[in-house]
N, C-alpha and C positions, 0 to 999 in steps of 0.2 A: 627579525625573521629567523626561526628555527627551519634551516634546511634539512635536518637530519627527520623533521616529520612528513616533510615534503617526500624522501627519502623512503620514507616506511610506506608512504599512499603510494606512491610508486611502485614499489618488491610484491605489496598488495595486490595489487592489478593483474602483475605480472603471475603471483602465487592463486592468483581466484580463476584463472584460464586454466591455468596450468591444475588444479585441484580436480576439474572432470575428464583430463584426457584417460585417465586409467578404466575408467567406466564407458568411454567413445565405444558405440557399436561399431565404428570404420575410422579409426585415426587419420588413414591416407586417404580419405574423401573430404578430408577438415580444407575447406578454404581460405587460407590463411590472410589474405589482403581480404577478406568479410571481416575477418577478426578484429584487422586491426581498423577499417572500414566503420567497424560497430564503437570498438572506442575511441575514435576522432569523431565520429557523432555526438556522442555521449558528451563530450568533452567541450562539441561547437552548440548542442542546447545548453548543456550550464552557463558557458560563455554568453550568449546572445539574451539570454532569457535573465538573466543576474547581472551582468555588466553593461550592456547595453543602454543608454540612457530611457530612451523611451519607450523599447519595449517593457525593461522594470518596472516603467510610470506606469506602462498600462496595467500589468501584472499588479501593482497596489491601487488599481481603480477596482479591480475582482475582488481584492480584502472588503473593499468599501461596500462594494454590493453586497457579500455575504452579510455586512456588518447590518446593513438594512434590513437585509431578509431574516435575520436576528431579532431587531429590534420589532420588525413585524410581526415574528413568531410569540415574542411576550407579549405580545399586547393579545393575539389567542389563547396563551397559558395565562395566561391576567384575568382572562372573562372565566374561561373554564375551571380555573383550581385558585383564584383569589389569591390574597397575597402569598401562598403558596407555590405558585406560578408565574411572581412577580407584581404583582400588584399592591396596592395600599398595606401597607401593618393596619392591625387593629389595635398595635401597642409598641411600644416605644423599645426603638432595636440599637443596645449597646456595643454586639458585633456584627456587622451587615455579612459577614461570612460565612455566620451561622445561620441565616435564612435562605441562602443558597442553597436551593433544595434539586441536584442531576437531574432525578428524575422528571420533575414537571419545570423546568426551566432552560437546562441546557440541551438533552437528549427530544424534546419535542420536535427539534430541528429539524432530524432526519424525517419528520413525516413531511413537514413544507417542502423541504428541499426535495425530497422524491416528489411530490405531486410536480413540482416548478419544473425537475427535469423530465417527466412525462410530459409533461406539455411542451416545452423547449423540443423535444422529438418530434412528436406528432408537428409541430409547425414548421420542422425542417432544419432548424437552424443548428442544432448538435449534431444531427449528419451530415450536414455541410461540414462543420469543424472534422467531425471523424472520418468524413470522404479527403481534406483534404492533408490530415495529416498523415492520413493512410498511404496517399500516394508519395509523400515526403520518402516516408521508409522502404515503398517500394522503389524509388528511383535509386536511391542510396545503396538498399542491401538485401535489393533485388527479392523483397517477399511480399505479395503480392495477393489478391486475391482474397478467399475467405480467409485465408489465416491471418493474413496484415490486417484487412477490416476488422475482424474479432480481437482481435491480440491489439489493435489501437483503437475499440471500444472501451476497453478496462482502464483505460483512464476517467472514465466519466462514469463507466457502470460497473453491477461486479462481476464478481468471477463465474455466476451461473446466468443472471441477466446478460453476462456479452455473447456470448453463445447462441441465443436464442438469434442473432442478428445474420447470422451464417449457420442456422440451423439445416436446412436442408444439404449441406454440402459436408455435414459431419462423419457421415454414415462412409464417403469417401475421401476422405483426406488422409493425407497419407501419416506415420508417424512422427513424423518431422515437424508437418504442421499443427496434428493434434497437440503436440509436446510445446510447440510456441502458444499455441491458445491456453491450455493450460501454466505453463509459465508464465503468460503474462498477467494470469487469472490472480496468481499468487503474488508475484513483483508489485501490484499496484492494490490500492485501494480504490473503491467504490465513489462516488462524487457525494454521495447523499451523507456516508461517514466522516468521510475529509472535511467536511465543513465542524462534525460535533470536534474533532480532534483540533483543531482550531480555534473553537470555543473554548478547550480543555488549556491548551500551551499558548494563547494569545497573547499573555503576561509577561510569559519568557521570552517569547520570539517575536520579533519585530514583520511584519507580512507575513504569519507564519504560512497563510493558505496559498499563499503562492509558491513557496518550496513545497509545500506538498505539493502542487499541483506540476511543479516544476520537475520533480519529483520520480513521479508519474509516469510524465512524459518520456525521462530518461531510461526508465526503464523497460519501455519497449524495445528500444535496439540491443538491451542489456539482455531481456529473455530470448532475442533472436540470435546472440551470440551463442550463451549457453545451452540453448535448445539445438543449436548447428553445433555445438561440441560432441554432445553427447548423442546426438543422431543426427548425423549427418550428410543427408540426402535432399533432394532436388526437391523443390515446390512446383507441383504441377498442374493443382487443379486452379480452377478458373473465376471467376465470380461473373454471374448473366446480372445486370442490373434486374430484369424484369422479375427473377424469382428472390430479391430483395424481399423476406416478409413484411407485414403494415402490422405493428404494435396496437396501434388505436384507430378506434373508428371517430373519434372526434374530439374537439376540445376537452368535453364534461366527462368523455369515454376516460381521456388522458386522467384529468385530474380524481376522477372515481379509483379507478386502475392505478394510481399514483399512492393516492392514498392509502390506499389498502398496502399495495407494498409495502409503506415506508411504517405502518402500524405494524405490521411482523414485523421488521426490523426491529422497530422500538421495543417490543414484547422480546422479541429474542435477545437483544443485548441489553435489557434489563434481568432476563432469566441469567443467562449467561455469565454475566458478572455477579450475580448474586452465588452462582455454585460455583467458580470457579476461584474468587477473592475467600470462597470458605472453605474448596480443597488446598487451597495454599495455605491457609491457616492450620488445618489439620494438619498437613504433611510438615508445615513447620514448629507445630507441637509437637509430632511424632521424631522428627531430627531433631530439634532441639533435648531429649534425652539422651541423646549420644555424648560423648567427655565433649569439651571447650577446643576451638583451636586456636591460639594465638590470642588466647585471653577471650573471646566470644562466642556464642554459641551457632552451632550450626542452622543453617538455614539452606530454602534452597535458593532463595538469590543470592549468596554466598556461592554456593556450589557453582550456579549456572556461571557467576563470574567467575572462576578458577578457570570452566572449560572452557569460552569462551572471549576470556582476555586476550589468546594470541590473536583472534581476529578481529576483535576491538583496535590491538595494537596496532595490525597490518593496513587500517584503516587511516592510521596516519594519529591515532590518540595516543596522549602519553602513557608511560608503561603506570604512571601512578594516579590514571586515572581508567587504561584498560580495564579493571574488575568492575567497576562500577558499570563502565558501559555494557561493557560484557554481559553480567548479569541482567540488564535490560534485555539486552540481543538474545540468552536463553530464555527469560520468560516469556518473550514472542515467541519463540520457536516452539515452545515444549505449550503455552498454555495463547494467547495468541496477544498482541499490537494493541490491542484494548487496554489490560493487565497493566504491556509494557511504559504506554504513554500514561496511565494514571500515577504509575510510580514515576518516569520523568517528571511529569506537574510537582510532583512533592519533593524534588531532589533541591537543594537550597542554593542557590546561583555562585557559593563562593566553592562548589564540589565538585563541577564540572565547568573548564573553562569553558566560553563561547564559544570558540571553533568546534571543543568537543561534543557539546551541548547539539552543536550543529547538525553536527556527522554522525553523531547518535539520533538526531532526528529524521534525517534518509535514509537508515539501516533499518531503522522502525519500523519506516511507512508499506506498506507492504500485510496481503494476508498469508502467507508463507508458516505455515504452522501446521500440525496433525491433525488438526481438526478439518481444515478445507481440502484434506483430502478426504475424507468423506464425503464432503460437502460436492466436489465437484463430481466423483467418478458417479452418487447419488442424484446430481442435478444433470449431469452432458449427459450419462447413459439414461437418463429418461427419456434422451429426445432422440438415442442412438443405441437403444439398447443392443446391436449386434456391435459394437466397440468396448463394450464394457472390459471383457477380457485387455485390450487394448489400454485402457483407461487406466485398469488397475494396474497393469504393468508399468506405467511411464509415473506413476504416483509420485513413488520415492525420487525420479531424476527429475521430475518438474518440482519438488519441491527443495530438493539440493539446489537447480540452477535457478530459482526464485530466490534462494537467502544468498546465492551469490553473487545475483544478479543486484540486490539491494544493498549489500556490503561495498560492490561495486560504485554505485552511484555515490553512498558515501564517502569511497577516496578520495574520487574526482570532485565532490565541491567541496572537500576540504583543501584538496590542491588550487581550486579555481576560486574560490571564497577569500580566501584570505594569504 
């Protein structure tokens, strides 16, 4: 047992609080027993949810089910795209690897899984989970209302889908809460993606969709901390059950309206990764004409790892494996979590230890990048267009306490993990 990284997840903790006071609109409104409140939380889901005996069983009964709803999804890429899709060869396969084809076999996912969780809504049963974990966090740390409901929808939805769930109450929420829903927007991923990243690191990571989802979960008291650092005022408005909006008019409403989302999705993060795996390409044609440093040519995962190893480090990784995480942690940040996890899947098991491996996988999880902020101030001010001003101001500090928020979570289960 290496104390001395225990040590660093620890100064971490301490240094990721301590990183938004200088930006606090109100220092002396900061409530300090919330703070430490939010990271005894933090601290008792990773415990309960990871060590726990049978809550973890159940947590690997959700791998299983993914793992079905998987095995269901090829057999519709099997009818539609042929051995393509996963179905029969028409000829005899010396690397089964190279017939692993993203686009028609693993990425189909997100369209099942979005239809499955439309309809999971519309029958009640995912707002039961999000009514009742909502109230978890309002007992705790006391936030409550639209912003707790929305801010612990983003666990299951994403960053512009949770919104719509406390849509009417946006136009008056105060900036505090706006700043939690938007925070939490970024700290967490989407339910429909969490299962492809899954599919992508299942090889590496033993349950992996339950630390995502584990994840997740931690991350909401993580955006209510950061979000009370940096604005730190009262939650006051209300939530009426009765002006709750109704998403679907019906089962086949759900699954029509399911689908359709989860087909943008698919189109968008197939456009997506096709221009952004080719700006990086360019940009590392364009730096790699600069002179060598240290015998190799520059790159920008090279770069992102220099400026972002000390917070790799602080994460509790060793300093001789900080760059490598690092540079993960900027290509999330600068290009987004997609990027970062495809480079993970390729990194070779003896480059990053397991615990590191680990805690680079909760610092990932997360949309916390420049592009959702577009994404969000374009998605919430559609539905509030007199907040946009609003929006666009709290941009830059919902997406500072989003990567701090997810750096955070990685100290603690690298402290509680192992």
């Amino acid at each position: 047992m290496n104390w001395m990284l225990y040590l660093q997840a620890t100064l971490g903790i301490v240094v990721f609080i301590a990183i938004p006071l200088p930006f606090s609109t109100a220092r002396r409104n900061i409530r300090w027993s919330m703070v430490v409140g939010a990271v005894a939380l933090q601290f008792a889901i990773c415990i309960l949810l990871l060590k726990v005996p049978f809550i973890s069983q159940a947590f690997a009964y959700v791998n299983d089910a993914v793992g079905a709803v998987g095995h269901a999804t090829r057999q519709g890429t099997a009818f539609v795209y042929g051995y393509l899709g996963g179905g029969d060869k028409p000829f005899e396969v010396t690397n089964p690897n190279a017939v692993v084809t993203f686009a028609f076999q693993v990425l189909p996912l997100v369209i099942v899984m979005s239809a499955l969780s439309a309809v999971l809504w519309y029958w009640r049963i995912l707002p039961t989970v999000v009514r009742g974990i909502s109230v978890m966090f309002e007992r705790t740390l006391g936030v409550g209302g639209p912003a707790g409901l929305g801010a612990t929808a983003n666990i299951f939805m994403g960053q512009v889908e949770a919104p719509l769930l406390v849509r009417p109450y946006i136009a008056t929420m105060t900036r505090y809460e706006l700043l939690i829903l938007m925070t939490a927007g970024m700290a967490t991923i989407a339910g429909s993606v969490m299962v492809i990243y899954a599919a992508m690191l299942g090889d590496q990571f033993k349950d992996v969709l339950s630390h995502l989802l584990i994840k997740s979960i931690m991350s909401v008291p993580a955006s209510v901390l950061f979000a009370h650092l940096l604005v730190p005022e009262i939650t006051s408005s209300k939530l009426e059950r009765s002006k709750e909006p109704r998403l679907y008019t019906g089962t086949m409403d759900a699954i029509s309206r399911g689908t359709t989302d989860g087909l943008n999705i698919y189109l968008n993060i197939l456009a997506i990764l096709i221009v952004l795996i080719a700006f990086v390409a360019l940009t590392n044609s364009a730096i790699g004409l600069l002179p060598e440093v240290a015998g190799a040519p520059l790159s920008l995962e090279r770069l992102a790892g220099w400026i972002f190893a000390p917070v790799a480090w602080l994460m509790g990784i060793p300093w001789a494996e900080a760059t490598l995480s690092g540079s993960l942690l900027g290509v999330k940040t600068v290009l987004n979590e997609f990027i970062a996890y495809l480079q993970l899947a390729k990194i070779p098991v003896g480059e990053l230890s397991e615990r590191s491996r680990l805690i680079t996988l909760y610092a990932l999880c997360g949309f916390a990048n420049f592009a959702s902020i577009g994404i969000q101030i374009s998605g919430i001010g559609a539905m509030a267009p007199e907040r946009r001003a609003d929006l666009s101001s709290l941009a830059l500090p919902a997406l500072l306490a989003a990567t701090l928020a997810s750096c955070m979570t990685g100290a603690i289960v690298g402290i509680v993990a192992y």
